[in-house]
C-alpha positions in Angstrom: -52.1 3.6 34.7 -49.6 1.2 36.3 -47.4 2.1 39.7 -44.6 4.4 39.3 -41.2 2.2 38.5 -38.8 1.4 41.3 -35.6 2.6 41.7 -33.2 0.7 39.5 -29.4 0.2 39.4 -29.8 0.1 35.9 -27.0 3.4 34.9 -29.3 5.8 33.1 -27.3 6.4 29.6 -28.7 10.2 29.9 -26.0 10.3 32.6 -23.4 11.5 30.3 -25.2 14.7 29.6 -23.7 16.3 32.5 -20.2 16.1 30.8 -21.4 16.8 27.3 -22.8 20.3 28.2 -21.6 21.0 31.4 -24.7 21.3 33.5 -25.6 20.1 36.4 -28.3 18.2 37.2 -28.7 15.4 39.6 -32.1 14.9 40.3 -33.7 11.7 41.2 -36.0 11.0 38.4 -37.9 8.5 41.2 -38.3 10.6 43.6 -39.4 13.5 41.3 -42.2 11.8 39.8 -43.0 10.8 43.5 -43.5 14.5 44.9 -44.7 15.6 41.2 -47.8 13.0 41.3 -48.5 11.6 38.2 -46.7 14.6 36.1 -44.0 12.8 33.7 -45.6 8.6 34.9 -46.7 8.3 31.2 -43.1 9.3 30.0 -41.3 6.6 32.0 -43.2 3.7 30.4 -41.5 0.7 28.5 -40.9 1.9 25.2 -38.1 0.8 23.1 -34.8 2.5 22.6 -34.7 4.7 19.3 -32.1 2.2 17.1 -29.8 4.9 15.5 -26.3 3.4 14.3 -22.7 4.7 16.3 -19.8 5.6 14.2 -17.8 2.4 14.0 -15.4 1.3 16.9 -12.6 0.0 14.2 -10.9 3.0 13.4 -10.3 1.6 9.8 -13.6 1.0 9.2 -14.9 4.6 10.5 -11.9 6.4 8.3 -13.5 4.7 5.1 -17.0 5.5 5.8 -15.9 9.0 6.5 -14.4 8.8 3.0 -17.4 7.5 1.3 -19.4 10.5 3.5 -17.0 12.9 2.1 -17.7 11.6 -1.4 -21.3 11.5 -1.4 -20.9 15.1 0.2 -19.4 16.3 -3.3 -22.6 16.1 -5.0 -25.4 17.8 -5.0 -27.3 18.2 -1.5 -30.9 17.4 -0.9 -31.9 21.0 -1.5 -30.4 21.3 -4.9 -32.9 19.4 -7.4 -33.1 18.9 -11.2 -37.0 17.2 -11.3 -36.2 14.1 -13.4 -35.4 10.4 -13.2 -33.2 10.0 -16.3 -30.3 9.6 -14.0 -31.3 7.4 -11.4 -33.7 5.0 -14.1 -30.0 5.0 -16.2 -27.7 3.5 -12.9 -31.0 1.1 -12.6 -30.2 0.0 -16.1 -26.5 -0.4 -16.3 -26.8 -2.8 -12.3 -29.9 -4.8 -14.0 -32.8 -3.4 -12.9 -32.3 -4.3 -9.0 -35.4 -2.6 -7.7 -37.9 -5.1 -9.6 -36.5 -8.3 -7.9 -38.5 -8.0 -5.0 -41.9 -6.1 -4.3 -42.8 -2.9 -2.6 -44.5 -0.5 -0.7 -43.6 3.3 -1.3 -45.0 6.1 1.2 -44.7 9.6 0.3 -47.2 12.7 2.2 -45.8 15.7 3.6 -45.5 14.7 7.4 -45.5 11.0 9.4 -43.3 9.4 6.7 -40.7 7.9 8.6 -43.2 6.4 11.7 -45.6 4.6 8.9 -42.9 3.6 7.3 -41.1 2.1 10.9 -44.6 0.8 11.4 -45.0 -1.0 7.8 -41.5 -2.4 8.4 -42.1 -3.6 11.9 -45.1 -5.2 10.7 -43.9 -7.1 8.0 -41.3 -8.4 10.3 -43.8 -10.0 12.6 -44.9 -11.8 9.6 -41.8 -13.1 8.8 -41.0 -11.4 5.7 -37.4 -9.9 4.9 -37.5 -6.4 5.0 -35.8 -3.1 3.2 -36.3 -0.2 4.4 -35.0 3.4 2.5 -36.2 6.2 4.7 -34.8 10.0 4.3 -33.4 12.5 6.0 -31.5 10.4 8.8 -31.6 11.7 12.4 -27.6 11.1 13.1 -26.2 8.8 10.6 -26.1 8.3 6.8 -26.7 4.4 7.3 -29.5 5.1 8.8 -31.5 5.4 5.6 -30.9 2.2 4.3 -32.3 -0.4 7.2 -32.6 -4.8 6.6 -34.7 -6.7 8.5 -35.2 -3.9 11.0 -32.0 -2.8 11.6 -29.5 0.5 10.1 -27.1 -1.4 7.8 -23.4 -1.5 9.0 -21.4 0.5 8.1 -18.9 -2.0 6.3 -22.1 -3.2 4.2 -22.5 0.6 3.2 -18.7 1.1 2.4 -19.2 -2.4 0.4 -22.3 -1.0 -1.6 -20.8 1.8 -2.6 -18.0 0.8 -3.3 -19.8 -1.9 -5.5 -21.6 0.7 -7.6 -19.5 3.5 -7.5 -17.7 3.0 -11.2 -21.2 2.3 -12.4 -22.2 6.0 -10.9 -19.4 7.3 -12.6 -20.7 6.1 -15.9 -24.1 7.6 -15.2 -22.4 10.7 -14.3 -20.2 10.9 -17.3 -23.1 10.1 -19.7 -25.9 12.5 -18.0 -26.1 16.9 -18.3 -25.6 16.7 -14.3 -23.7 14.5 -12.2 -26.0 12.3 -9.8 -27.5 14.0 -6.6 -26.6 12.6 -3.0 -29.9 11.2 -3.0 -30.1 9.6 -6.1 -26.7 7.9 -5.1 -28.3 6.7 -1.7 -31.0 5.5 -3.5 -29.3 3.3 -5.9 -27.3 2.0 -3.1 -30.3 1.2 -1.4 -31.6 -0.6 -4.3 -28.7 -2.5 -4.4 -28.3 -3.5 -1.0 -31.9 -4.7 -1.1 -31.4 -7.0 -4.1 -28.4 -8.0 -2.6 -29.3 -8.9 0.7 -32.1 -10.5 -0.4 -35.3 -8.9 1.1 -39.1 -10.1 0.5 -40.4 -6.4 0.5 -39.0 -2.9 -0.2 -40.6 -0.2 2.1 -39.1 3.1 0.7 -39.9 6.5 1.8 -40.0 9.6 -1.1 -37.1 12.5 -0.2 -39.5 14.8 -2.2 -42.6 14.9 -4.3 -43.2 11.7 -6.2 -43.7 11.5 -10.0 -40.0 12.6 -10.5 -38.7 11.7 -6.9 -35.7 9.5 -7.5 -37.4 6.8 -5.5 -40.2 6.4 -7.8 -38.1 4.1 -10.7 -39.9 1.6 -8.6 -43.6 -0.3 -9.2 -44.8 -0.2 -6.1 -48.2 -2.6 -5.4 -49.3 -0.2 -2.5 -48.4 3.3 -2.7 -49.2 5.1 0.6 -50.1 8.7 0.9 -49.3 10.4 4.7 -51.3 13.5 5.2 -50.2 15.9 2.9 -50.3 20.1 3.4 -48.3 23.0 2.4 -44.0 22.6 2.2 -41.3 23.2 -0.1 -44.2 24.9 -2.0 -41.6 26.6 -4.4 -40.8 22.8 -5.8 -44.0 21.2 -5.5 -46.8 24.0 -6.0 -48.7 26.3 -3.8 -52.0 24.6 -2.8 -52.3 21.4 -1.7 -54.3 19.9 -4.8 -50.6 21.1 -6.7 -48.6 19.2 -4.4 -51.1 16.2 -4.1 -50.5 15.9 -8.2 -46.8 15.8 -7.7 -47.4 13.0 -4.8 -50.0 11.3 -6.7 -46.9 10.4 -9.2 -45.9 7.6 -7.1 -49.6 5.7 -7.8 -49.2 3.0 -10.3 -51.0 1.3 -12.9 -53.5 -1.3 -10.9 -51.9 -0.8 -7.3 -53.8 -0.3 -3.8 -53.7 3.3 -2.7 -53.9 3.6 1.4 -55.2 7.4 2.0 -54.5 9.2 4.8 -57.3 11.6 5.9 -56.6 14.6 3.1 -57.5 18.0 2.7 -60.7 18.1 0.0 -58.7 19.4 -2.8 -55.7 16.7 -2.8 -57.9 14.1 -2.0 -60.2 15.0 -4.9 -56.5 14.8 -7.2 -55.3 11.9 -5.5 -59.0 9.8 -6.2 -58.8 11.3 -10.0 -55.2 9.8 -10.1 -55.9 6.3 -8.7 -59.0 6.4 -11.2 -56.8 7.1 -14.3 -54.3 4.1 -13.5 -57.0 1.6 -12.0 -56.0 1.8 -8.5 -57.7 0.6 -6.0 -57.9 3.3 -3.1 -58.8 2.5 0.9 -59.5 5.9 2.6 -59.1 6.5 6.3 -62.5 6.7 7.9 -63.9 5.0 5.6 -62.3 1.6 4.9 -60.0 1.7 7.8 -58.9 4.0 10.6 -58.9 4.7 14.2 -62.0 3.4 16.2 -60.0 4.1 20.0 -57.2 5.2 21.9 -56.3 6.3 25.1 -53.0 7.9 26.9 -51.0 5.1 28.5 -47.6 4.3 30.3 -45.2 5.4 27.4 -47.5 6.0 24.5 -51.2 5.2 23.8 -53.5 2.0 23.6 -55.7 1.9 20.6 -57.8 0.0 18.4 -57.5 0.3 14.7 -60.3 -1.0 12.6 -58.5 -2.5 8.8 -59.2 -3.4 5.8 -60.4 -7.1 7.6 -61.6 -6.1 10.6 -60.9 -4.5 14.2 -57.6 -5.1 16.0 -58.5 -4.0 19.8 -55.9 -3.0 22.7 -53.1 -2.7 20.3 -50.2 -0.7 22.3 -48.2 1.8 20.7 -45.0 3.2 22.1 -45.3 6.4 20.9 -47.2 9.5 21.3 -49.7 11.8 19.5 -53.1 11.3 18.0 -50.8 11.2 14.5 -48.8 8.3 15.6 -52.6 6.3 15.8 -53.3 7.5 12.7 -49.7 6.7 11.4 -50.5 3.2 12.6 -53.9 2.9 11.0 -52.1 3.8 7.9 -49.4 1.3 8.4 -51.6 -1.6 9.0 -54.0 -1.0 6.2 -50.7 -1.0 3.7 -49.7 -4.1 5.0 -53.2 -5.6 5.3 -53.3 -4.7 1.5 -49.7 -6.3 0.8 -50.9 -9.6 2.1 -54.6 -9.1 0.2 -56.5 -8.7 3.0 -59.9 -6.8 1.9 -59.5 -8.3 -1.3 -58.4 -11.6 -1.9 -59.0 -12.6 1.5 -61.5 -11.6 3.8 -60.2 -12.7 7.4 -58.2 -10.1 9.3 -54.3 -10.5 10.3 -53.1 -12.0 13.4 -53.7 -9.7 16.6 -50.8 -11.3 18.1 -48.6 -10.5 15.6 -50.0 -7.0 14.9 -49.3 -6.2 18.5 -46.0 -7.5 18.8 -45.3 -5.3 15.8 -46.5 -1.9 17.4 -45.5 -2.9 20.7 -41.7 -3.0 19.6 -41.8 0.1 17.1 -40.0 2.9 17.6 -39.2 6.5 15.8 -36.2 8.3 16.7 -36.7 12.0 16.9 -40.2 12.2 17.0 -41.8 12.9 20.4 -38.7 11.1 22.0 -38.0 11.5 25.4 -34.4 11.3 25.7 -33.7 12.5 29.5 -36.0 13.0 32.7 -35.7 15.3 35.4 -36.6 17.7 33.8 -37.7 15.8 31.1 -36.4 16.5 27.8 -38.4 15.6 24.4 -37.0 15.9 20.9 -39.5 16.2 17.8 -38.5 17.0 14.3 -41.0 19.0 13.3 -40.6 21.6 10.6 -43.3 22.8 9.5 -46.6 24.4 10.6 -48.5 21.3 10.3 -45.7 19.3 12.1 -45.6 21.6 14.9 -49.0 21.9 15.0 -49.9 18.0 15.6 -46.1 17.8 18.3 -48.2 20.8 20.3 -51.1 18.7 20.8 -49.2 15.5 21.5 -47.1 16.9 24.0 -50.4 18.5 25.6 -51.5 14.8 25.7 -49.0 13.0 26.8 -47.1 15.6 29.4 -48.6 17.8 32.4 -46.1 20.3 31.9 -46.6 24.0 34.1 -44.0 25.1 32.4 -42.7 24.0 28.7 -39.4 25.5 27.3 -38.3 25.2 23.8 -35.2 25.3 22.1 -35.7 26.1 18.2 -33.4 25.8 15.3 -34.7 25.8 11.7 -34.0 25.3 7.9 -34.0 29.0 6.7 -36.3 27.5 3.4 -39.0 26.8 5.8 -42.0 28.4 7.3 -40.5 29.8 10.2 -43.2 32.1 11.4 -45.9 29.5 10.9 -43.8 26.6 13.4 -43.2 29.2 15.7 -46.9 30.3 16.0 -48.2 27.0 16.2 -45.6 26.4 19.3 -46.6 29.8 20.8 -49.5 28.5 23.2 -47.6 26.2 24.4 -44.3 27.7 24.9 -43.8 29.4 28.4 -40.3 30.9 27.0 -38.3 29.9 23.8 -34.4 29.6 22.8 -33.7 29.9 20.0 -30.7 28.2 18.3 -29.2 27.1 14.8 -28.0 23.7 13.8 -24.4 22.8 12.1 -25.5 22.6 8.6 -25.3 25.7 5.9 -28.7 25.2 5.7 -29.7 26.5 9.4 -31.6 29.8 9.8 -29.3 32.3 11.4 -29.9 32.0 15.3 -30.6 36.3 15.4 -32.7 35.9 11.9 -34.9 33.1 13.7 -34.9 35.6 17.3 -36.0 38.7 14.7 -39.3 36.4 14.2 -39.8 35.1 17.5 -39.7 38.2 19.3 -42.8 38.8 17.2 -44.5 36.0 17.4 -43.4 35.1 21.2 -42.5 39.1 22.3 -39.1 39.8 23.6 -39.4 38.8 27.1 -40.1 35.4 26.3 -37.4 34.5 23.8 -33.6 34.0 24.4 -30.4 33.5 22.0 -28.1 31.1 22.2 -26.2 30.6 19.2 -24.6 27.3 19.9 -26.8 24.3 20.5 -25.0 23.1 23.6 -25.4 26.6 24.8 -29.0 26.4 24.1 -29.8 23.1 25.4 -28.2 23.9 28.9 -30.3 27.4 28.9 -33.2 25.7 28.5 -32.9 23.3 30.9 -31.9 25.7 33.3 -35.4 27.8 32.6 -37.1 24.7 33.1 -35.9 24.2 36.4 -36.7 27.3 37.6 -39.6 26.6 39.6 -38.2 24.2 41.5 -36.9 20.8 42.0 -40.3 18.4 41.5 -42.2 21.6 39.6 -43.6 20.4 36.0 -41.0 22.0 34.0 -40.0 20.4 31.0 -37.8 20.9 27.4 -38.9 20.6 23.8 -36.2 19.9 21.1 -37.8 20.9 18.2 -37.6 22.6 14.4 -35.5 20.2 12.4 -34.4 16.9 11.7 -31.0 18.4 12.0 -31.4 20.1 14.7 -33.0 17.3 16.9 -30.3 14.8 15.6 -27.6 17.0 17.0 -29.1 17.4 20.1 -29.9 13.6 20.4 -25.8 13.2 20.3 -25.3 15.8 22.7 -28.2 14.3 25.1 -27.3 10.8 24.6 -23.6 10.8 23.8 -23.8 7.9 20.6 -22.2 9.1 17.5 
């Protein structure tokens, strides 16, 4: 545990807030964590700034993204699916097969997608490869989904692409039963934009399932499987073995299968899988995992044991047991890119594997985004999310008094999030995102009340409203009390609040 940090005249970009949802708060974030002891010290370590893309200063450039946004919002959403990948292999065809000029690594799991894939990414940087990365859904921006060589691609190289394949999407659409899907657009673009750029390595994250996910018209040489458990059971089946046979789709004929710690039943499905196609599989606590980790300044030290060895005091900006495992994932998928554990024995270089975590960052998922009280955004959204964010935040935070502000999908498992936050939720407010697909705020208060009991649970249907009632609950006990605010629920939700918190958009 290092000394607390000096006072800076560095301007804090949380300053803004104040304007944004007119509270007021002007605490001294120094002198707080001076009179509060070691309370929020691990949440003002170094870790890096969350990269998530502006909207364009050039008003010309903004006015044709928002037209190529108001294109792609004509087709079907990511919650309206026809299971097949007639539509997305047919634009592969007619642009030449784009997604087999360069290798890849596809991730798919029901939770920690988006970190492993951050982490795969970062780590293949440090190596010196050219990267892709397709991740979904995006925390403010469309571009975010579509990164090269680490970075969200501009926004004049997304007009470009679409613009590029767009009369080839027409044909698709005018040839197939239904036109193609907002996702299977972004993922074509992606493809493109990939073969385009050029990378080395495609690191692309399943929107849903796997065998008919519009992702998979790819052959990837290590398919990665994030722990999987029960969501969007009315698409993908009931148990997880069901859903772990839809996932299992994206294992290919003689790849490397990393597994993350599963329940019995999907791993049992997933090893039959890998089995049937000659995969070779590398299970977490068996072939590769994590052997330590500890709490430190901004996120956790550990040491991760691959496919060629141990890599010791490797820090990792980011918090939660999952994120360790997330990185243990990460590095046995790239340890198997490069052959390590088979074709080579030796393990890859610390110094680069610790530059890579070192530098790694997730936005939205146990972010702290402002201090005094401290304010965390996760994007859980389901009961295994939420479960996994209530034990991180435990970890990392000595909170004596945690509010949180809760806005949901309405096709979710409400009741199971909210129970899972319950223990650690001194009083709740609940909230709805922008989006049609947003649980009513008095539907979502209806559930809470049960689960939380009406004295603990406040409405506010607006999220500015909400975020400014939250803090003020936090602050209740006083100046340097331990109050903080979670940010939780949805992607959605937590990206709208990031804008409001951080004022970039």
């Amino acid at each position: 545990m290092s000394d607390h940090p000096g006072t800076s005249d560095t301007p804090d970009p949380l300053d803004g807030f104040d304007e944004l949802i007119e509270a007021e708060t002007t605490r001294d974030p120094d002198l707080a964590v001076i009179e509060a002891g070691s309370r929020t010290l691990r949440t003002q370590g170094g870790s890096p700034q969350a990269q998530v893309p502006t909207r364009p200063e050039d008003p010309e450039i903004d006015k044709a993204l928002r037209e190529v946004e108001a294109d792609l919002a004509t087709r079907w959403g990511e919650t309206k699916l026809e299971p097949s990948v007639s539509r997305i292999s047919a634009l592969m065809d007619i642009l030449g097969e784009p997604q087999r000029s360069y290798p890849s690594i596809h991730i798919t799991g029901t939770n920690g997608k988006t970190s492993t894939a951050r982490m795969i990414e970062a780590l293949l940087g440090a190596f010196e490869l050219r990267t892709g990365r397709y991740t979904s859904p995006h925390v403010q921006s469309v571009t975010e989904r579509i990164s090269l060589d680490g970075a969200p691609i501009s926004a004049e190289r997304f007009i470009e692409t679409y613009q590029d394949i767009k009369p080839y999407i027409e044909m698709v659409d005018a040839q197939q039963e239904h036109r193609m899907s907002f996702f299977e657009v972004l993922t074509g673009m992606a493809y493109a934009a990939f073969a385009d750029a050029p990378i080395d390595v495609a690191v692309v994250e399943v929107g849903m399932g796997g065998s008919w996910d519009a992702t998979n018209v790819i052959d990837a040489d290590v398919a990665v499987i994030t722990p999987i458990d029960l969501d969007h059971t009315d698409r993908l089946g009931e148990t997880t073995a069901e859903i772990a046979g839809e996932k299992g789709g994206i294992i290919k004929q003689g790849a490397t299968v990393i597994l993350a710690q599963q329940p019995v039943d999907a791993a049992q499905v997933l090893l039959k899988k890998a089995v049937e196609v000659d995969a070779t599989v590398a299970r977490e606590g068996l072939e590769f995992g994590v052997v330590a980790r500890q709490v430190a300044v901004g996120g956790q030290l550990v040491t991760l044991r691959g496919l060629g060895g141990e890599y010791p005091e490797v820090y990792l900006p980011l918090h939660g047991a999952h994120q360790a495992h997330n990185a243990a994932v990460a590095l046995a998928a790239v340890e198997a890119f490069f052959g390590v554990g088979a074709q080579r024995a030796e393990p890859l270089d610390i110094d680069a594997v610790r530059k890579a975590f070192a530098g790694v960052s997730s936005p939205g998922r146990m972010e702290v985004v402002r201090r005094s009280p401290t304010v965390v955004l996760d994007a859980a959204h389901n009961p295994a999310g939420a479960a996994v964010t209530a034990e991180a935040v435990q970890e990392a935070f000595d909170f004596t008094r945690l509010i949180g502000v809760v806005g949901a999908s309405g096709d979710k498992n409400v009741r199971g999030l909210l129970e899972a936050f319950e223990p650690i939720f001194t009083e709740v407010v609940v909230t709805q995102n922008s989006t049609a697909r947003a649980m009513d705020a008095d539907e979502l208060a209806a559930i809470a009340v049960e689960v939380f009991g009406e004295e603990r649970v406040q409405v506010e249907p607006r999220l500015p409203d909400a975020l400014e009632a939250a803090i003020t609950l936090a602050e209740e006990e006083g100046e340097f009390a331990g109050g903080g605010v979670l940010v939780t629920g949805s992607v959605i939700t937590v990206g709208e609040a990031r804008l409001l918190l951080l004022g970039k958009g």
